[in-house]
Structures are given as structure tokens and as C-alpha cells.
C-alpha positions in Angstrom: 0.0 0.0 0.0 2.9 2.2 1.1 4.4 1.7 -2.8 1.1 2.8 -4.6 0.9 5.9 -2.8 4.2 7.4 -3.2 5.2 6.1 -6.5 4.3 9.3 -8.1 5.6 11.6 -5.6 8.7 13.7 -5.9 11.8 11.8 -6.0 14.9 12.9 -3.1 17.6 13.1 -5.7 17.6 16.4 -7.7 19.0 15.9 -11.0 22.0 17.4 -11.7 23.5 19.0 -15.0 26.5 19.3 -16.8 27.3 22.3 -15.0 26.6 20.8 -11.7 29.2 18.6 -12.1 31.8 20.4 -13.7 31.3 22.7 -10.9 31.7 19.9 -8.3 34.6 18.2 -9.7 36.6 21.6 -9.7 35.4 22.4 -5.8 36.1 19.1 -4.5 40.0 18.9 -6.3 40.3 22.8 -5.3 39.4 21.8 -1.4 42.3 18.8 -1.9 44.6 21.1 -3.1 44.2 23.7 -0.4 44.0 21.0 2.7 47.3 19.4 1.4 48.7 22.5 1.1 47.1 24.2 4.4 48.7 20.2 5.6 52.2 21.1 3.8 51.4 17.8 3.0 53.5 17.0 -0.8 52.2 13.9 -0.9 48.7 14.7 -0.6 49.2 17.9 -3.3 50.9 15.6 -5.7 48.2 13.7 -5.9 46.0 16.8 -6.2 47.6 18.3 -8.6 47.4 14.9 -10.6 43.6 14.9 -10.7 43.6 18.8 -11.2 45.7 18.2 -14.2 43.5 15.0 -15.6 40.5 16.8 -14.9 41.6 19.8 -17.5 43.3 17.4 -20.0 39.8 16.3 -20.2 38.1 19.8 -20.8 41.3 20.3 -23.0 39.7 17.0 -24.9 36.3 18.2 -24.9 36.8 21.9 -26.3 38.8 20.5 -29.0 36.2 18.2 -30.2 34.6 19.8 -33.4 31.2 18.8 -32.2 31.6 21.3 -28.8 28.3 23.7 -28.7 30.6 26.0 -27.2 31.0 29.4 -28.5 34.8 29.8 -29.8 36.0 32.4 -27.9 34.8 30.1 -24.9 36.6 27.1 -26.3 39.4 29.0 -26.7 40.3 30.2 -23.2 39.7 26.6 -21.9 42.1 25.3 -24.5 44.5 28.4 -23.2 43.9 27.6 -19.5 43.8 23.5 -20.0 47.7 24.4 -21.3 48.9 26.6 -18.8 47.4 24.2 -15.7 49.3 21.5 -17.3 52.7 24.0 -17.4 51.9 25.5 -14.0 51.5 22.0 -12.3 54.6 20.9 -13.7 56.4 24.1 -12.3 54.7 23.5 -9.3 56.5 19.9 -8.8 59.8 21.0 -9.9 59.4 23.8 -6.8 59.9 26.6 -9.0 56.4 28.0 -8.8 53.5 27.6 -5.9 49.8 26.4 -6.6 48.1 29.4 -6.0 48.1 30.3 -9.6 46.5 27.1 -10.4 43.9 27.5 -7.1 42.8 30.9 -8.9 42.0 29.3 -12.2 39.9 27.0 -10.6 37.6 29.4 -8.3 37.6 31.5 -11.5 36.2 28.7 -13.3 34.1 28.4 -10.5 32.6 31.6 -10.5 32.0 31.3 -14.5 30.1 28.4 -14.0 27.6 29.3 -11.0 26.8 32.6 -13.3 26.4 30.6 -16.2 23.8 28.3 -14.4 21.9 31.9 -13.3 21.8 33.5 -16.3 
């Protein structure tokens, strides 16, 4: 009896979009990167940096696909800031440069996306 009378009501999970998730996988590798950090913990940032770098080799992958909806100009600054996260990151393990650069680019990207999903 209990099934038939909520088995049209609203279902707990919210669906989430494209942007939601972008959005969370940049927050949750931005939090890892300043806990290690906040830690001075290298371990804990290399591995950070890792999934911060995989993460934009895979935006890096989608802006360059032909089919991207994308307008250019958009494409383009990914493709710019997919490039210099993978040179910062590098200089950020060699010690010659910190990860705030590459914190920035994130919140940034952060910010773009929570207007996006208002506008």
C-alpha cells in the first residue's frame, strides 16, 4: 500500500546538469589542493595536482572536439587555461612555482560556472 501511494511523488535526488558537475569536480579537487597545502602535505598535493591536471586534460579533450556547442571564444580560453594548468602543475613539482596560480584558475572557473547556471 505504502508503494502505490508514493510512487508518483517527488523523487529525493535532484537531477544534476552538466554544469553541476563540472562545478563539483573543480570544488572538490580545489578543497584537496588547499587542505594538502594548508597540511604542507607533498604527498597529498601531488596527488591533487594529478587529478587537477587529468581533470583539465579532459576539458582540453572536450573543447577541442569539433562537435563542442561551445561558442569559440569560450573554447578557446579553456584550450588556453587547459595548457597553462598543465605547465603550472609541472612548475609546481619542480618547486619553481607555488599552486596558487593554479587555485585561482579554478575558483575562477568556478565563478563562470555558478553565473552561467543563473543566467
Amino acid at each position: 500500500m505504502h508503494m502505490a501511494k508514493t510512487a508518483y511523488t517527488n523523487n529525493a535526488t535532484p537531477i544534476r546538469s552538466d554544469i553541476d558537475i563540472e562545478y563539483d569536480a573543480i570544488a572538490q579537487i580545489t578543497r584537496q589542493i588547499k587542505h594538502a597545502m594548508a597540511e604542507n602535505n607533498y604527498g597529498k598535493l601531488v596527488e591533487a595536482l594529478h587529478q587537477n591536471r587529468q581533470l583539465w586534460t579532459l576539458f582540453l579533450g572536450a573543447v577541442a572536439d569539433e562537435d563542442n556547442l561551445l561558442p569559440t571564444d569560450i573554447r578557446a580560453n579553456i584550450f588556453y587555461l587547459a595548457q597553462f594548468t598543465n605547465i603550472h602543475t609541472s612548475n609546481v613539482l619542480k618547486g619553481t612555482a607555488t599552486p596558487d596560480a593554479l587555485l585561482e584558475v579554478n575558483m575562477s572557473v568556478m565563478r563562470g560556472l555558478k553565473q552561467g547556471k543563473t543566467a
